[in-house]
mmCIF file as gemmi writes it, N, C-alpha and C atoms, coordinates in Angstrom:
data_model
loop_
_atom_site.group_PDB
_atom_site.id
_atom_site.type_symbol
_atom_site.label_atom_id
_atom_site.label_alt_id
_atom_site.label_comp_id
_atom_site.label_asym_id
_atom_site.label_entity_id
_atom_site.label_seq_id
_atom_site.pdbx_PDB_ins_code
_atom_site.Cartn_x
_atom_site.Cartn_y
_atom_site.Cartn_z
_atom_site.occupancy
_atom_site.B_iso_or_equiv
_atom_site.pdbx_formal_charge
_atom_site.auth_seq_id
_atom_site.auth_asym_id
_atom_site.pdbx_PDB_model_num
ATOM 1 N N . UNK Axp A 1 ? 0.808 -1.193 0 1 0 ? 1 A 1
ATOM 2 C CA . UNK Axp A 1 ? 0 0 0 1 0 ? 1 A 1
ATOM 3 C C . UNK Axp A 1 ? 0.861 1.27 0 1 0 ? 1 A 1
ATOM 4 N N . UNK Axp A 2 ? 1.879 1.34 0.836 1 0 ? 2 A 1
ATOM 5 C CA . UNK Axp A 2 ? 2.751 2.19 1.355 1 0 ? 2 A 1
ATOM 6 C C . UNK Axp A 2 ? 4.017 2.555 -0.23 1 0 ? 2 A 1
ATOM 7 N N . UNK Axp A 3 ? 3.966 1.57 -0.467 1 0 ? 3 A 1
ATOM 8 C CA . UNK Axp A 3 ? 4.962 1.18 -1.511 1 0 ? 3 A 1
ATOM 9 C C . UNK Axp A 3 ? 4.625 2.087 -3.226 1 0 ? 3 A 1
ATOM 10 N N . UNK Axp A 4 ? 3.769 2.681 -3.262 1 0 ? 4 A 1
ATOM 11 C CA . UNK Axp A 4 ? 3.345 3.524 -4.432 1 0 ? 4 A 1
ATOM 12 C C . UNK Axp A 4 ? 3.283 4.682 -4.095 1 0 ? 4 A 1
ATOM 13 N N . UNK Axp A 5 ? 3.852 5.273 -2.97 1 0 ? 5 A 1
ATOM 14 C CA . UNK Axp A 5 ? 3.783 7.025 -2.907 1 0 ? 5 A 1
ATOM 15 C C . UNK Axp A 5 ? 4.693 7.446 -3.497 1 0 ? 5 A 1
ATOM 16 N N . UNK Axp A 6 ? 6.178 7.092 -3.722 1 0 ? 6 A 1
ATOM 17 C CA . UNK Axp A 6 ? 7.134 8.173 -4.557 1 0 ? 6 A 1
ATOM 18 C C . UNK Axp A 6 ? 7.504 9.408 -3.821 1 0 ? 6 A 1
ATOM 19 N N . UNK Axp A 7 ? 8.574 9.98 -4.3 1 0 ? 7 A 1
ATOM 20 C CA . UNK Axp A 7 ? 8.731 11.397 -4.447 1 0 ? 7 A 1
ATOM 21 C C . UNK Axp A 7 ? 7.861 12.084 -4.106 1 0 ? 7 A 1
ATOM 22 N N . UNK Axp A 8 ? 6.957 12.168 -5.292 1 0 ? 8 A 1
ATOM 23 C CA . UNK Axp A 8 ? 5.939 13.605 -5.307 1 0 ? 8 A 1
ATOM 24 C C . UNK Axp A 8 ? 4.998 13.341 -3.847 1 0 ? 8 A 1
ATOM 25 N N . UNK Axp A 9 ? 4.778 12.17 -3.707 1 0 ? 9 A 1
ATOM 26 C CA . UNK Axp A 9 ? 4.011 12.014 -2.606 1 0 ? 9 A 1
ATOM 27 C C . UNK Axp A 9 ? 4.338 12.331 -1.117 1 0 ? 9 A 1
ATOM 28 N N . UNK Axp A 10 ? 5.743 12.054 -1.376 1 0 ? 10 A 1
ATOM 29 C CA . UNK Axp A 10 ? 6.181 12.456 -0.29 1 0 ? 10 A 1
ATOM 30 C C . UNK Axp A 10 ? 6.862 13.973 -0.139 1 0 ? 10 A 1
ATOM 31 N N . UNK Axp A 11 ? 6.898 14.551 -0.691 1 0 ? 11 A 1
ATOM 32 C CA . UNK Axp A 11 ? 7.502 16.17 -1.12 1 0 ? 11 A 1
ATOM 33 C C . UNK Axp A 11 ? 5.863 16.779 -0.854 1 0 ? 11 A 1
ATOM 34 N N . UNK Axp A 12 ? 4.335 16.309 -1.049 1 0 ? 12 A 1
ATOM 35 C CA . UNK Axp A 12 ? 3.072 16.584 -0.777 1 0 ? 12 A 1
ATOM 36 C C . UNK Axp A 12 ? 2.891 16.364 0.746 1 0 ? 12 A 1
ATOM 37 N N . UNK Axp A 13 ? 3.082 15.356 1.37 1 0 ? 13 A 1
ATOM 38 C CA . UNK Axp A 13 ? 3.429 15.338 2.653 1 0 ? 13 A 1
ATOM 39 C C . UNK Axp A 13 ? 3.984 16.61 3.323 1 0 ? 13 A 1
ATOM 40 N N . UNK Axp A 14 ? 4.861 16.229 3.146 1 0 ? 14 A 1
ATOM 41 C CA . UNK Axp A 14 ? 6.125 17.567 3.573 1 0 ? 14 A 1
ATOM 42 C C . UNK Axp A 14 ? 5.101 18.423 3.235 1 0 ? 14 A 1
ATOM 43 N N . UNK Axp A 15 ? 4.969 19.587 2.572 1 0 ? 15 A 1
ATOM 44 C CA . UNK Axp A 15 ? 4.403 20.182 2.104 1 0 ? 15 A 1
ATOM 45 C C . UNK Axp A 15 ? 3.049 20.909 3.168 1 0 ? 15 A 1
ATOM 46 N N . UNK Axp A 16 ? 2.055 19.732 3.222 1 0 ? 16 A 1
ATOM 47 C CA . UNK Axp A 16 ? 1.21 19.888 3.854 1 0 ? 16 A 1
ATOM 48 C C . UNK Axp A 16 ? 0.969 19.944 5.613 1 0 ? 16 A 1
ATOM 49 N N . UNK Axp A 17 ? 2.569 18.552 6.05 1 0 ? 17 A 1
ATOM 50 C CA . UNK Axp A 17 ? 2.718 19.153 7.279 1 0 ? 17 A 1
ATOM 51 C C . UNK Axp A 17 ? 3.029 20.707 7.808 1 0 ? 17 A 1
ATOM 52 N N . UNK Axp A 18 ? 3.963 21.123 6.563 1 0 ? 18 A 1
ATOM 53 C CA . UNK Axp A 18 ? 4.25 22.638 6.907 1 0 ? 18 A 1
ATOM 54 C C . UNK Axp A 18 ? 3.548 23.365 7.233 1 0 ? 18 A 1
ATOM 55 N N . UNK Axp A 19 ? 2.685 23.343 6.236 1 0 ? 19 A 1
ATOM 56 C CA . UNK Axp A 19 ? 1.359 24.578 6.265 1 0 ? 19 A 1
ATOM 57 C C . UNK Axp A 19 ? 0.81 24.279 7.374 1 0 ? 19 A 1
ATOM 58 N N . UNK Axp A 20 ? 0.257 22.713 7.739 1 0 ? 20 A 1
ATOM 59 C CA . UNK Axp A 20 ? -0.824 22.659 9.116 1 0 ? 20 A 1
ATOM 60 C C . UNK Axp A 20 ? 0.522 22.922 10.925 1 0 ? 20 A 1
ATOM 61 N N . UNK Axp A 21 ? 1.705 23.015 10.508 1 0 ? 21 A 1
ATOM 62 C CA . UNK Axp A 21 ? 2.143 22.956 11.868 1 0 ? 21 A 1
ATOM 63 C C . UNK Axp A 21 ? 3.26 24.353 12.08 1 0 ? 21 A 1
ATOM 64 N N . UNK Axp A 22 ? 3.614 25.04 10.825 1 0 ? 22 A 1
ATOM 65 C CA . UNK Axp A 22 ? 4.439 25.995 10.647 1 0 ? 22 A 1
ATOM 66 C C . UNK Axp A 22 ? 5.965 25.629 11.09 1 0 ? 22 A 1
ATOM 67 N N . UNK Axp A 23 ? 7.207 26.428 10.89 1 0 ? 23 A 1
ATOM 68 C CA . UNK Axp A 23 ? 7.85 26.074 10.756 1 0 ? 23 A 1
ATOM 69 C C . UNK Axp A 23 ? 8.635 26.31 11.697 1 0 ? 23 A 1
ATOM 70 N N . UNK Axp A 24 ? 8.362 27.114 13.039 1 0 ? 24 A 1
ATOM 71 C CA . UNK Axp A 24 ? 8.699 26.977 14.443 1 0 ? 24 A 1
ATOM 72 C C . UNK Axp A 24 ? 8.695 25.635 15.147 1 0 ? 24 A 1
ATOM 73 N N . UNK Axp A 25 ? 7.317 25.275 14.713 1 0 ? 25 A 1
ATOM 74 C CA . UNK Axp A 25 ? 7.216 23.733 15.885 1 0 ? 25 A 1
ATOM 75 C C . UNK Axp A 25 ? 7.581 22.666 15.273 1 0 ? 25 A 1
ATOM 76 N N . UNK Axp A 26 ? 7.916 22.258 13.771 1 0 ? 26 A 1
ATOM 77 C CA . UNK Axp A 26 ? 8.444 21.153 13.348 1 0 ? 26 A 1
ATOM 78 C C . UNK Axp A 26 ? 9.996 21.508 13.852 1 0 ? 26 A 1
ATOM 79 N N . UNK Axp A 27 ? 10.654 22.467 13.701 1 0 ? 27 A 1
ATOM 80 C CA . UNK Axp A 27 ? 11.838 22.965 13.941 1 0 ? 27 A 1
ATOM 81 C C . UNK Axp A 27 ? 12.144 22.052 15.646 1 0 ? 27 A 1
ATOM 82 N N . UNK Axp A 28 ? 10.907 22.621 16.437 1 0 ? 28 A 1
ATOM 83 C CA . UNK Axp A 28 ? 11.453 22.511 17.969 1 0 ? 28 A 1
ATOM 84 C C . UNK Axp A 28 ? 11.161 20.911 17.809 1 0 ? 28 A 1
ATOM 85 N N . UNK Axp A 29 ? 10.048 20.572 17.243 1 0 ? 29 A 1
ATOM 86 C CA . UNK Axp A 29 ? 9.696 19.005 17.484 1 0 ? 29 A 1
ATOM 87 C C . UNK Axp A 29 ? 10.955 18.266 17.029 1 0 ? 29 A 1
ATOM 88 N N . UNK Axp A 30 ? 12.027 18.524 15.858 1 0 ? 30 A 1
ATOM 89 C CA . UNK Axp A 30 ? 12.837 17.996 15.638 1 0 ? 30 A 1
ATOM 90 C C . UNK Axp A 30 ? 14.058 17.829 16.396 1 0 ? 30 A 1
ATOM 91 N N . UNK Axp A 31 ? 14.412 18.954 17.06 1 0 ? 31 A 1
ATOM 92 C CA . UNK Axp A 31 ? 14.983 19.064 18.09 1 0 ? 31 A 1
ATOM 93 C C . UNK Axp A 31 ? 15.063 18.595 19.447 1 0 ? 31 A 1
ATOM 94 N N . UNK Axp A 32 ? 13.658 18.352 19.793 1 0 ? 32 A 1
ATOM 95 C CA . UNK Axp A 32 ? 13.091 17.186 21.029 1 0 ? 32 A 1
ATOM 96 C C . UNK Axp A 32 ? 13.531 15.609 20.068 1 0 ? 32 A 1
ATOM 97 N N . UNK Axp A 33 ? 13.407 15.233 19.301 1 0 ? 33 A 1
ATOM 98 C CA . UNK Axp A 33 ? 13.526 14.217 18.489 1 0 ? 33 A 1
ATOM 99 C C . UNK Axp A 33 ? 15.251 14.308 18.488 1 0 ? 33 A 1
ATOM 100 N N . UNK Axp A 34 ? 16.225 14.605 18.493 1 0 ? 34 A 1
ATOM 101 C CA . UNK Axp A 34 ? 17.255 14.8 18.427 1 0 ? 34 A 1
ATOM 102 C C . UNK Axp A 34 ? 17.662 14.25 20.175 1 0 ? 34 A 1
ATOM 103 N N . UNK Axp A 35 ? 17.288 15.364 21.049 1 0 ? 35 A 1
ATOM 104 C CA . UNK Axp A 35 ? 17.611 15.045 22.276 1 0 ? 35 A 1
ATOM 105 C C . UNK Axp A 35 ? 17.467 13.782 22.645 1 0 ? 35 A 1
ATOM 106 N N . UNK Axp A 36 ? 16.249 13.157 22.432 1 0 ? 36 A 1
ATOM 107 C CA . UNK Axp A 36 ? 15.803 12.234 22.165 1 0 ? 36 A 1
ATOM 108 C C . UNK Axp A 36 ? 16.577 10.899 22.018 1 0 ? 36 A 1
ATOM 109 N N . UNK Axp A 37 ? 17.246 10.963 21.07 1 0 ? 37 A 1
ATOM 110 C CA . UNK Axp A 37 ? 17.89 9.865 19.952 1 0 ? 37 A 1
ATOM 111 C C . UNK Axp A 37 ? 19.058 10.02 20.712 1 0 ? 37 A 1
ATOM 112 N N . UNK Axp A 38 ? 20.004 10.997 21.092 1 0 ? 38 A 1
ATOM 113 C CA . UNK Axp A 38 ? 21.073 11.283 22.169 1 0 ? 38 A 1
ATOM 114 C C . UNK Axp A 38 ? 20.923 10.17 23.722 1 0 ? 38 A 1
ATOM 115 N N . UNK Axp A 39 ? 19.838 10.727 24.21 1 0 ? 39 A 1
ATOM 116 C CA . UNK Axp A 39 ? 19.09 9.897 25.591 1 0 ? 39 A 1
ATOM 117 C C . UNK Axp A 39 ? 19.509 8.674 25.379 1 0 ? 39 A 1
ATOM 118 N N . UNK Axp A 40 ? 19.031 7.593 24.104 1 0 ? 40 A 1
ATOM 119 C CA . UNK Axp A 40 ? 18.467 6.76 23.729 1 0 ? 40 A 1
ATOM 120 C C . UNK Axp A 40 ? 19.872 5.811 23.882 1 0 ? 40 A 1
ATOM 121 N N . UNK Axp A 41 ? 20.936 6.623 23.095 1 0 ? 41 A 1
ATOM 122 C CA . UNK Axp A 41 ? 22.129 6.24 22.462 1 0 ? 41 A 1
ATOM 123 C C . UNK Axp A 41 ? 22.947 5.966 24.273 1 0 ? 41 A 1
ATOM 124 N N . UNK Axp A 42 ? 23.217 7.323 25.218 1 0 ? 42 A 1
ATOM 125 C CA . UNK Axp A 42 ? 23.548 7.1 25.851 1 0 ? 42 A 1
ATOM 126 C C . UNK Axp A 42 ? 23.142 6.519 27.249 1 0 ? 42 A 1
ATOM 127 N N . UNK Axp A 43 ? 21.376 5.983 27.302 1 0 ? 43 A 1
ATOM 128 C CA . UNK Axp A 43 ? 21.223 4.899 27.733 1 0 ? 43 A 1
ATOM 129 C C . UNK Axp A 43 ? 22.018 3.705 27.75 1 0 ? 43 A 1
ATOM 130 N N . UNK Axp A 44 ? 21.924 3.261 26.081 1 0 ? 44 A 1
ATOM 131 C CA . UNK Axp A 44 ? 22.081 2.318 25.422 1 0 ? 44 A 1
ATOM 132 C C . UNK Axp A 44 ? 23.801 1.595 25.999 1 0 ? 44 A 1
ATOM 133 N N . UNK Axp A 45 ? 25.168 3.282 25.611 1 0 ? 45 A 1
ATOM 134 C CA . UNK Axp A 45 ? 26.089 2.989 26.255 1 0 ? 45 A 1
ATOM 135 C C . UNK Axp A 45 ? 26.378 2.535 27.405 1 0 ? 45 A 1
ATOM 136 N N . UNK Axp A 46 ? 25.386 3.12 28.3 1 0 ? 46 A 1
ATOM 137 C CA . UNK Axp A 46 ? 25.682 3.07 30.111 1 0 ? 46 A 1
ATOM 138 C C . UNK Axp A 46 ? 25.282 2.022 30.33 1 0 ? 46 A 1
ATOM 139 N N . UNK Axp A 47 ? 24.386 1.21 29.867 1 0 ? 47 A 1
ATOM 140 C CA . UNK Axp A 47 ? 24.297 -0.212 30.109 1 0 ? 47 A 1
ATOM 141 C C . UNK Axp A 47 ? 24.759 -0.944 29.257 1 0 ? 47 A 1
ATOM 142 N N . UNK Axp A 48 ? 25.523 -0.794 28.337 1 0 ? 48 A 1
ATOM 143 C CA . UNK Axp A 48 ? 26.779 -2.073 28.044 1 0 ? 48 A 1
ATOM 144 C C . UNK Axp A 48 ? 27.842 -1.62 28.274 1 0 ? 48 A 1
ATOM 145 N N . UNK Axp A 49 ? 28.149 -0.625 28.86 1 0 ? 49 A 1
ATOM 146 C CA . UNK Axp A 49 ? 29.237 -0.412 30.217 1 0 ? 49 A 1
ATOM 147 C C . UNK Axp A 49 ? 29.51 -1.466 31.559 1 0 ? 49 A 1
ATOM 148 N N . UNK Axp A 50 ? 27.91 -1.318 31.499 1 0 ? 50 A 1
ATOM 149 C CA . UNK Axp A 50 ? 27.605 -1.689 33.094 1 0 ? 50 A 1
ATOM 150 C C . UNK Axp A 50 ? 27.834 -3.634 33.151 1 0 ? 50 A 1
ATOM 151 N N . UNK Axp A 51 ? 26.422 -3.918 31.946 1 0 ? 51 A 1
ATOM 152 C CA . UNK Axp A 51 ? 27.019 -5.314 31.775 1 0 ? 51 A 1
ATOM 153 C C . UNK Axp A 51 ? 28.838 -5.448 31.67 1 0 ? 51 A 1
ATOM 154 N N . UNK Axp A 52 ? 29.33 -5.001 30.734 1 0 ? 52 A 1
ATOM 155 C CA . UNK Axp A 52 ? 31.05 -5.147 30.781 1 0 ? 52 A 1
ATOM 156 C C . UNK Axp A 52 ? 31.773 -5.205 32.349 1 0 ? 52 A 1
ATOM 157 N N . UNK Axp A 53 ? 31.29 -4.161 32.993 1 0 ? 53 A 1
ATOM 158 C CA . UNK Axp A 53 ? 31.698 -4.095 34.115 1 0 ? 53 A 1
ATOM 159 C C . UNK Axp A 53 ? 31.021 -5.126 35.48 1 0 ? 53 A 1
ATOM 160 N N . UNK Axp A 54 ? 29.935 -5.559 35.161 1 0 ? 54 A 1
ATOM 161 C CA . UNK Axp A 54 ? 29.814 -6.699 35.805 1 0 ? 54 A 1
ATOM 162 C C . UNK Axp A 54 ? 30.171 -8.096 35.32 1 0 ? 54 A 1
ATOM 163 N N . UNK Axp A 55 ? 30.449 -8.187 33.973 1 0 ? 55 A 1
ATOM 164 C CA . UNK Axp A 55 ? 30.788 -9.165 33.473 1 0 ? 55 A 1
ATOM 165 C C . UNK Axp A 55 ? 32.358 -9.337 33.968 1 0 ? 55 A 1
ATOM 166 N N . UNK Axp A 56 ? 33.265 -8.287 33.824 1 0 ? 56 A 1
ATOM 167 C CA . UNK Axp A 56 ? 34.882 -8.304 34.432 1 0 ? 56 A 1
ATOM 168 C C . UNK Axp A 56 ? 34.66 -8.665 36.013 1 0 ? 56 A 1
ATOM 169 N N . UNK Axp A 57 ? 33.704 -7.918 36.473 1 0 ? 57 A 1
ATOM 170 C CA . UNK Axp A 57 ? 33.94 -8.127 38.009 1 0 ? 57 A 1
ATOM 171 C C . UNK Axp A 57 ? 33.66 -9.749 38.914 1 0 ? 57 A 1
ATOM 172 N N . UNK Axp A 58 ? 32.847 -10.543 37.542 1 0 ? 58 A 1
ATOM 173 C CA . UNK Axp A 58 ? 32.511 -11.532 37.878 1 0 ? 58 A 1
ATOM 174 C C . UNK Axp A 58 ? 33.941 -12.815 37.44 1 0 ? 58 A 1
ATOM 175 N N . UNK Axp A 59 ? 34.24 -12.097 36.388 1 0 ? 59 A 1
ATOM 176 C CA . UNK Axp A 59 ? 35.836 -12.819 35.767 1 0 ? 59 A 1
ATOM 177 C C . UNK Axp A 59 ? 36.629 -12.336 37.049 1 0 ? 59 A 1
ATOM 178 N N . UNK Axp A 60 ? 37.048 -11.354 37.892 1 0 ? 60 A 1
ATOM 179 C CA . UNK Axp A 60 ? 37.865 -11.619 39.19 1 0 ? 60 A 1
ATOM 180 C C . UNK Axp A 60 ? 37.302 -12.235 40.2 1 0 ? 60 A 1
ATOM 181 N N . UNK Axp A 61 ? 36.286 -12.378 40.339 1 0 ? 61 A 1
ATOM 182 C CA . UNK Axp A 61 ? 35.97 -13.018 41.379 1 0 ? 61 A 1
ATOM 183 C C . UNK Axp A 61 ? 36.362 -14.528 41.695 1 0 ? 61 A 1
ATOM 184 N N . UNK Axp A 62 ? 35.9 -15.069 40.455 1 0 ? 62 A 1
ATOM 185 C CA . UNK Axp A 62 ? 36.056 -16.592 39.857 1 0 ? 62 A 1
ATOM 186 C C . UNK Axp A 62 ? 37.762 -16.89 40.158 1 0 ? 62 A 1
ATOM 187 N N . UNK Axp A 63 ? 38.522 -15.967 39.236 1 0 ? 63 A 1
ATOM 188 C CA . UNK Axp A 63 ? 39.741 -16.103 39.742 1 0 ? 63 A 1
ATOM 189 C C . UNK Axp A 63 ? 40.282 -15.9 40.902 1 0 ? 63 A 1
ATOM 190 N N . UNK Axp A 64 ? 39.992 -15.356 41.761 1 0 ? 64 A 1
ATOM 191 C CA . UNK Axp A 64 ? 40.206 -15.131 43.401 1 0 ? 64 A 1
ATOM 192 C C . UNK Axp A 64 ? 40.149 -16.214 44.367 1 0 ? 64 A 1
ATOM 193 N N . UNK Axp A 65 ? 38.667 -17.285 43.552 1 0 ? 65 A 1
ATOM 194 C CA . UNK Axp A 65 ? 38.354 -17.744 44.536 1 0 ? 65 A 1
ATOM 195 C C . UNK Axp A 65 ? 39.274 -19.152 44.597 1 0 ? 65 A 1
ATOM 196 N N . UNK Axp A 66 ? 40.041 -19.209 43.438 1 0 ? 66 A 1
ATOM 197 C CA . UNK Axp A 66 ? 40.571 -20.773 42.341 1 0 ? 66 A 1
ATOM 198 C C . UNK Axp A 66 ? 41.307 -20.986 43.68 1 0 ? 66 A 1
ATOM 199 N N . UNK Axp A 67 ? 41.677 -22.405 44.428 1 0 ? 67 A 1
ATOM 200 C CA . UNK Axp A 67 ? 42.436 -22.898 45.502 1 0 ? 67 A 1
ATOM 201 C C . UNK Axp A 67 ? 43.348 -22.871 44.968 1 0 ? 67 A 1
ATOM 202 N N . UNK Axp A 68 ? 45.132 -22.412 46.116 1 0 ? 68 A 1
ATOM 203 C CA . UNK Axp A 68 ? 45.839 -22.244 45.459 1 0 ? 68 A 1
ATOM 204 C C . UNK Axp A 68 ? 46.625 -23.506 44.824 1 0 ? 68 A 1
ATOM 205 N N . UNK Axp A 69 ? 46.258 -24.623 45.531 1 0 ? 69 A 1
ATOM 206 C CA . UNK Axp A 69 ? 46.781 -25.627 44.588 1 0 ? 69 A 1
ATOM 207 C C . UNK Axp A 69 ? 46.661 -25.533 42.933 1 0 ? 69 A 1
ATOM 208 N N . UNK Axp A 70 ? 45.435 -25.929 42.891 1 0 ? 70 A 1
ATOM 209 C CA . UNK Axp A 70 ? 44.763 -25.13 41.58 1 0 ? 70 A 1
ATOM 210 C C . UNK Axp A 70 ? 45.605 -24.341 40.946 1 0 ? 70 A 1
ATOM 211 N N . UNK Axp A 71 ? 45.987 -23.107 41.467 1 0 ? 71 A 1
ATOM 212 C CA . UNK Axp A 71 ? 46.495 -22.254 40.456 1 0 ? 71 A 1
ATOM 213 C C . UNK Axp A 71 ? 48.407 -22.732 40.215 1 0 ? 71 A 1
ATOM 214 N N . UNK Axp A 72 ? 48.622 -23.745 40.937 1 0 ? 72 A 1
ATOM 215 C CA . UNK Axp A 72 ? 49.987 -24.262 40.544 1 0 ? 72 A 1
ATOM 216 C C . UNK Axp A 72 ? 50.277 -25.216 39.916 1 0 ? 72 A 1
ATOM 217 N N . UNK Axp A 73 ? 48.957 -26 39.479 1 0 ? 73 A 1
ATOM 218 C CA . UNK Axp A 73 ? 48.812 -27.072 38.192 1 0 ? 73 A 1
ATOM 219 C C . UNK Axp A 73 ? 48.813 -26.184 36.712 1 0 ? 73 A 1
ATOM 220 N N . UNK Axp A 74 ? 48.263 -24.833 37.007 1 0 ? 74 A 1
ATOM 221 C CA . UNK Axp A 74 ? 48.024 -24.181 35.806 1 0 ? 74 A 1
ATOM 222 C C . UNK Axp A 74 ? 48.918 -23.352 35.381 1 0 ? 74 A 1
């Protein structure tokens, strides 16, 4: 359905959002949409930080706990 608009259809879009929303609030809405996508991203980092950092902290532990016999076979 989606798949037959084209160009012109979409340049008519555009077009018509302008007129119904002017060009202040698409401006700011894009800008919330920006902040947005930022948030999103550095969510995204801080928790595969966090996994990493619990994932290492769980790799020393394991090794800490190895008896030291253990660690003189290896």
């Amino acid at each position: 359905m989606l798949n037959n608009i084209g160009l012109p259809g979409l340049l008519l879009i555009a077009v018509v959002v302008l007129v119904l929303f002017g060009r202040g609030k698409i401006s700011s809405l894009m800008g919330e949409v920006g902040k947005g996508i930022t948030s999103f991203k550095k969510g995204v980092k801080d928790g595969t930080d966090e996994i990493e950092n619990a994932s290492n902290d769980d790799d020393a532990q394991v090794r800490d706990v190895t008896p030291k016999a253990d660690k003189d076979k290896v």
